[in-house]
N, C-alpha and C positions, 0 to 999 in steps of 0.2 A: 510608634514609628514603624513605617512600612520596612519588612527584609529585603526587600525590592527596590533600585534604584529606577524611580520613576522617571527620572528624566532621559534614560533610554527610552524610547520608546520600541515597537516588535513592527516588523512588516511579513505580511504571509504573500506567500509569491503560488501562485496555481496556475498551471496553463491548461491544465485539463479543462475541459468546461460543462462537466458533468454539477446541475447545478446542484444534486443531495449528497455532495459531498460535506459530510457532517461530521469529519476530523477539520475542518477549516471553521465551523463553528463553536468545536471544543474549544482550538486553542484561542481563538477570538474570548469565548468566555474565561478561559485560564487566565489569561494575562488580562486581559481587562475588569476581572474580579480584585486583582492585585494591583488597582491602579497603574497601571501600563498603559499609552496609546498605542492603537492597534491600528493600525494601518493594513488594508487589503487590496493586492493588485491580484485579481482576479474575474472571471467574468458572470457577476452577481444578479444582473440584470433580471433574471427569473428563479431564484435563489429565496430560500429563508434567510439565510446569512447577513443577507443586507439591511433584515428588520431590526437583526440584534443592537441593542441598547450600546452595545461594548465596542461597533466599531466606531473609530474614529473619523476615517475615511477611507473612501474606492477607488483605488487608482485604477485606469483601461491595463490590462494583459498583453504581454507580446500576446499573437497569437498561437494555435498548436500548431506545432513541429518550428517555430519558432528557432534560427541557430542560437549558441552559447552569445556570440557578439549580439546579436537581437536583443537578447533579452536582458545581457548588460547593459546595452541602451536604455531600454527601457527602465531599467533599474536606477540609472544614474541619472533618468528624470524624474523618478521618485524621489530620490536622495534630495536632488534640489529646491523641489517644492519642501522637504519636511526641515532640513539646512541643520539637523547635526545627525552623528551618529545612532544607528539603528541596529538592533538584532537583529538578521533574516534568518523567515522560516522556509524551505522550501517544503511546501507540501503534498509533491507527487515526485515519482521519480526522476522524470525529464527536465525539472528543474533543479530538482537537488543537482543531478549530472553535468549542467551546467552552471549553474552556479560554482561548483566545487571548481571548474575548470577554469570560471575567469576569478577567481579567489584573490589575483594578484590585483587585476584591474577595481576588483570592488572594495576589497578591503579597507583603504583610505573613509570610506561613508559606512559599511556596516562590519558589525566584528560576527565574527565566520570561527567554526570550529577549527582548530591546525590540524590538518591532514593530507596527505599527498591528493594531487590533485586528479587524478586520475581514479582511487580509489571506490569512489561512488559507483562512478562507471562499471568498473569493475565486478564489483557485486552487482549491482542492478542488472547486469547481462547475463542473459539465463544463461548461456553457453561458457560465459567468462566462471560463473559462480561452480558451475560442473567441474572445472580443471581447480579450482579451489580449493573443493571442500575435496578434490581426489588429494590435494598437495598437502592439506591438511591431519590426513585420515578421518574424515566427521562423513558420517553415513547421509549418502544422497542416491539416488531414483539412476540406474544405470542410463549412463546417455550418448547420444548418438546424433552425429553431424553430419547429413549427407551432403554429398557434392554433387547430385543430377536426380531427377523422378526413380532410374532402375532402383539407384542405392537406397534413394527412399523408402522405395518398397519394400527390397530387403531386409533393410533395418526394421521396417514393421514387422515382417516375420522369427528375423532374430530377436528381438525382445518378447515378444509374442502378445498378440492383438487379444485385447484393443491395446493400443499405447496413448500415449499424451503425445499433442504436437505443441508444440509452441514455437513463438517467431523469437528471438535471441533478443533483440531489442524492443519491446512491444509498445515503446511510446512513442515510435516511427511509423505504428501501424495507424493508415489514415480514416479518419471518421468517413462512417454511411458508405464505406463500399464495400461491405459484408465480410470483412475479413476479422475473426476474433484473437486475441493475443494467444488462447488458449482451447484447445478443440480435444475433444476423446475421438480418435479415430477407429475404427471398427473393419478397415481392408487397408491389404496392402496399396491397393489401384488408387484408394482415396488418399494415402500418405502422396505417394506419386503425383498426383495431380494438385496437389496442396505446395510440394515444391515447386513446381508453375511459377508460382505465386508472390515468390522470395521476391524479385524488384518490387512489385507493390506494396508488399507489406516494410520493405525499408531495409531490411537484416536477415539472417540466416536464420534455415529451419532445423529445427532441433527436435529429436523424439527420443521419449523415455519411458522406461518401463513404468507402471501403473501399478500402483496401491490401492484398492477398491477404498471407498470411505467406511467406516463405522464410531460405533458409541467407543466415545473417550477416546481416539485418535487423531482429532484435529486440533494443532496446540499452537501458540501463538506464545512468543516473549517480545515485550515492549522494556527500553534502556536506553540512557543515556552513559557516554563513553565522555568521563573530564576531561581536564588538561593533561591529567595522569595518567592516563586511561583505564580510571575504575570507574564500574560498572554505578549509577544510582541512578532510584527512581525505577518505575515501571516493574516489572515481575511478568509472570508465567499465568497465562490464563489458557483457557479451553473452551471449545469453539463448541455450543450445543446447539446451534441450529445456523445455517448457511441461507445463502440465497445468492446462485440457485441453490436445492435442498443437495444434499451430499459433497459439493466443494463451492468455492464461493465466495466472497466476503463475510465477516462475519456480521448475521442478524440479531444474536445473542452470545454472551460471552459471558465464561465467570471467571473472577480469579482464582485461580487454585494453585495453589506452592506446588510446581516441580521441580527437584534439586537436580535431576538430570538433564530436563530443559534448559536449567538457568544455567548450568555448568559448559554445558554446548556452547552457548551463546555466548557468554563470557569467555570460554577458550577462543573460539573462531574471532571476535572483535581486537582479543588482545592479540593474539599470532597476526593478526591484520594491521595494526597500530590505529587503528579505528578511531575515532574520534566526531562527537555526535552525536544527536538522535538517531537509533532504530529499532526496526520492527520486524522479526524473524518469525517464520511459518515453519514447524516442523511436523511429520504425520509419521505415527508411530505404527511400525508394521504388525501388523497382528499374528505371526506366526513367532518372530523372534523379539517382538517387544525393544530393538529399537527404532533412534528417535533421526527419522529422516530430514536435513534441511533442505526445503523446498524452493523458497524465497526471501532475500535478503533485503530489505527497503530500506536503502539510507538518509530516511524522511521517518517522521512522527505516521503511525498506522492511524486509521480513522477512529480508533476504537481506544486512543492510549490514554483517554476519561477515566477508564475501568479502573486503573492505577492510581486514584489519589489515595496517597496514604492518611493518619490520622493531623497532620501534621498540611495537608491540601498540598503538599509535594507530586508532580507530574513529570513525567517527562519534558514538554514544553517549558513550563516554569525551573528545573534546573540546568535546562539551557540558557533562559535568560541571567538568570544568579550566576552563575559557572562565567559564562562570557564579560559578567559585569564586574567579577570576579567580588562578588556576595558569599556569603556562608550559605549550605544549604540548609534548612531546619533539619532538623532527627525525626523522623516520624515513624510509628510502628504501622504495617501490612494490613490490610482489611481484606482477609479470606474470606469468601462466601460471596463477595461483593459480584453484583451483575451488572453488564452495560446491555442496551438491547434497543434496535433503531424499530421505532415506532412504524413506520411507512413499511418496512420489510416483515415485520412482527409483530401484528398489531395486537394479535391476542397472548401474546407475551408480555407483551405493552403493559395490559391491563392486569394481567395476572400478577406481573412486580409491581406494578404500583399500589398491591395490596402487603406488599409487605415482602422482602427477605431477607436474608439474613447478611449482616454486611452491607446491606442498604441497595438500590437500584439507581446507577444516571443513565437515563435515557437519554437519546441522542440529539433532540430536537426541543423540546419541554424542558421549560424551568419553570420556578417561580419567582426566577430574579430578572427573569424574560422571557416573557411570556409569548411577544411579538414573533417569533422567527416558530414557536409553536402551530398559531394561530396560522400564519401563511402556508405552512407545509401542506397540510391539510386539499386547500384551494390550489396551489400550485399543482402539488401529485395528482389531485383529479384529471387535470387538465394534462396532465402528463399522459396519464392512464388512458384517457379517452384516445388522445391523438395516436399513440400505441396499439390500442386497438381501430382505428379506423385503418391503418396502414394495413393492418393485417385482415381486416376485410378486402379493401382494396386491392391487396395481392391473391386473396381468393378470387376476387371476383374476377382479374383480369385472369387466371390460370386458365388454361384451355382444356375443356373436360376429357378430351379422349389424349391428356398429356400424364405422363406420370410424375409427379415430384420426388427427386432426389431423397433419400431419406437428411435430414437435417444433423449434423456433428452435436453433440451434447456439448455446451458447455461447461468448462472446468474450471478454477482457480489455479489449483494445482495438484501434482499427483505424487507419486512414488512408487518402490519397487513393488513386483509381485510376491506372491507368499513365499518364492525363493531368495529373498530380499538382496538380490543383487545388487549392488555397488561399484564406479566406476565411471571412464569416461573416455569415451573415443571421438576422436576430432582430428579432423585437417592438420595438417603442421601453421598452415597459415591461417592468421586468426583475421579475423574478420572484424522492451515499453515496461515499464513496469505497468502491469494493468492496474485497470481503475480501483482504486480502495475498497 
């Protein structure tokens, strides 16, 4: 007998429409391993995702930037094609934020975590999470909220350059018009002209002091928050290779037990009343060894595979139990274990699939479906081509006696300098989570 009440069935909700997002095929495989239907409203159309064996059906996506009422809409024409009760996942943060907020209008069709409604948001908002984790005392990347380009610039030089810029809301920031959720700035002139910028990107700009990257500092914990609000499922992994290389999403990951990470994380969700799947980024300063949090995602991380325990317990999967109100199995930790996305890592790929210790799930590859494999492959070429034609095309149109801007490095995220400053300055009045 299945632990799983099957006759729930899951819907994953994305509005991103980045199509190798390869935590929306985890949980497709989690729950559809478990006899679950899996239902996806998402936009799969050029996607491996929609090869898998596991999904059930594809529902169209509100759009991105989509409002909270939109994409309830939307939702409540899912609801009545499928005509009973359903778990939702939201799988990026601009849907978790919404979702949490129409909680009242949805709940009637799917069952939802109980948490204030507002809370998502909350965290998800880089500037929101700053004044948090100050309320809290948990070490975060000193930050700073201008109100015009001069303050801008200042603030670059008071923290001291380079800093991190980030937009406060980054799943407002709109596709293909060159604006990134996350920028290493290198002058103060360049912070300045980047708050320009703030109506287009949707939300306020933020900058913070900067933790350079190195070995064994970039740490991730994946959890789920019960009805009670203890902590199961997921664990403390570390990030050994990025993309881009030094901050990034993560390309490779392993699990490795840290009792100070996991201690953090479980303080901050319970002082919050938390409740849910999340996925916490912190980077450990290398002069004072500690443990910065960076980013709070009140959504399953792309990565939260790396986590099954011996017992096939996930994140995902004790959201559906929890909500069906199921027992969770017991399952004992599998340290050593590596996750590692094939398209970003390809020679890491190869190297776990000869073997580690704690075993390897690659992100894309199985042997229980093979399908969403096999297309990855053919899809990213054609990614990669088109990618590189654009960027001949913009060589070729640059005008040779012109000089090109030097280009902002992209970041994930950052933290303090080797003075490991802490804190948070902002407006009295308040005002995306990037792609996985």
């Amino acid at each position: 007998m299945s632990l799983f009440d099957t006759r729930v069935p899951a819907v994953l909700l994305r509005t991103d429409r980045n199509p190798f997002h390869h935590g929306t095929l985890g949980a497709v495989r989690s729950l559809g391993r478990a006899g679950v239907d899996v239902h996806v409203v998402a936009d799969c159309a050029h996607s491996p995702v929609r090869a898998s064996r596991y999904v059930t059906a594809l529902h169209t996506p509100p759009p991105p930037g989509a409002s909270p009422q939109d994409i309830a809409a939307a939702l409540s024409r899912v609801a009545a094609r499928i005509a009973r009760p359903a778990v939702l996942i939201a799988m990026d943060d601009a849907c978790a934020v919404a979702v949490a907020r129409a909680r009242t209008e949805l709940a009637p069709s799917f069952l939802l975590p109980d948490q204030p409604g507002e809370l998502p948001a909350r965290v998800a908002d880089k500037a929101e999470l700053a004044a948090v984790c100050a309320s809290l005392d948990v070490p975060h990347p000193e930050t700073l909220v201008p109100d015009g380009p001069a303050e801008a610039a200042r603030a670059a030089w008071r923290l001291g350059l380079p800093v991190v810029a980030k937009w406060s809301r980054p799943w407002l920031v709109p596709p293909g018009g060159g604006l990134r959720s996350t920028v290493l700035v290198r002058s103060a002139r360049e912070a300045g002209e980047l708050y320009l910028r703030a109506e287009e990107a949707g939300s306020r700009l933020l900058l913070q002091a900067y933790l350079p990257p190195g070995a064994d500092r970039d740490w991730f914990c994946h959890g789920y928050a019960d009805r009670s609000g203890t902590v199961r499922a997921g664990g403390c992994g570390r990030k050994t290779r990025a993309r881009p290389r030094g901050a990034g999403l993560t390309a490779v990951g392993r699990w490795t037990p840290n009792p100070r990470v996991q201690a953090l994380a479980e303080r901050v969700t319970a002082e919050l009343g938390y409740r849910g799947v999340f996925d916490l980024d912190f980077r450990r300063c290398g002069t004072t060894g500690r443990y910065h949090l960076l980013d709070f995602n009140p959504r399953p991380g792309a990565q939260f595979r790396l986590f099954a325990d011996t017992a096939g317990l996930d994140v995902v999967r004790a959201l559906h139990l929890d909500l069906t109100h199921r027992p969770l199995p017991q399952g004992a930790p599998r340290p050593g274990r590596v996750f590692v996305v094939e398209n970003y890592a390809p020679l890491s790929a190869l190297r776990a699939a000869r073997g580690e210790r704690g075993g390897c799930e690659p992100a894309w590859h199985a042997r229980d479906d093979r399908a969403p494999g096999r297309a990855l492959w053919a899809l990213w070429g054609r990614h990669v081509a088109a990618r590189l034609r654009e960027r001949a095309l913009r060589v070729r149109d640059a005008r040779p006696d012109s000089v090109a801007p030097a280009r902002a490095r992209v970041v994930r995220q950052a933290s303090a300098p080797a003075a490991d400053r802490t804190g948070v300055c902002d407006r009295p009045d308040e005002d995306r989570a990037g792609r996985p």
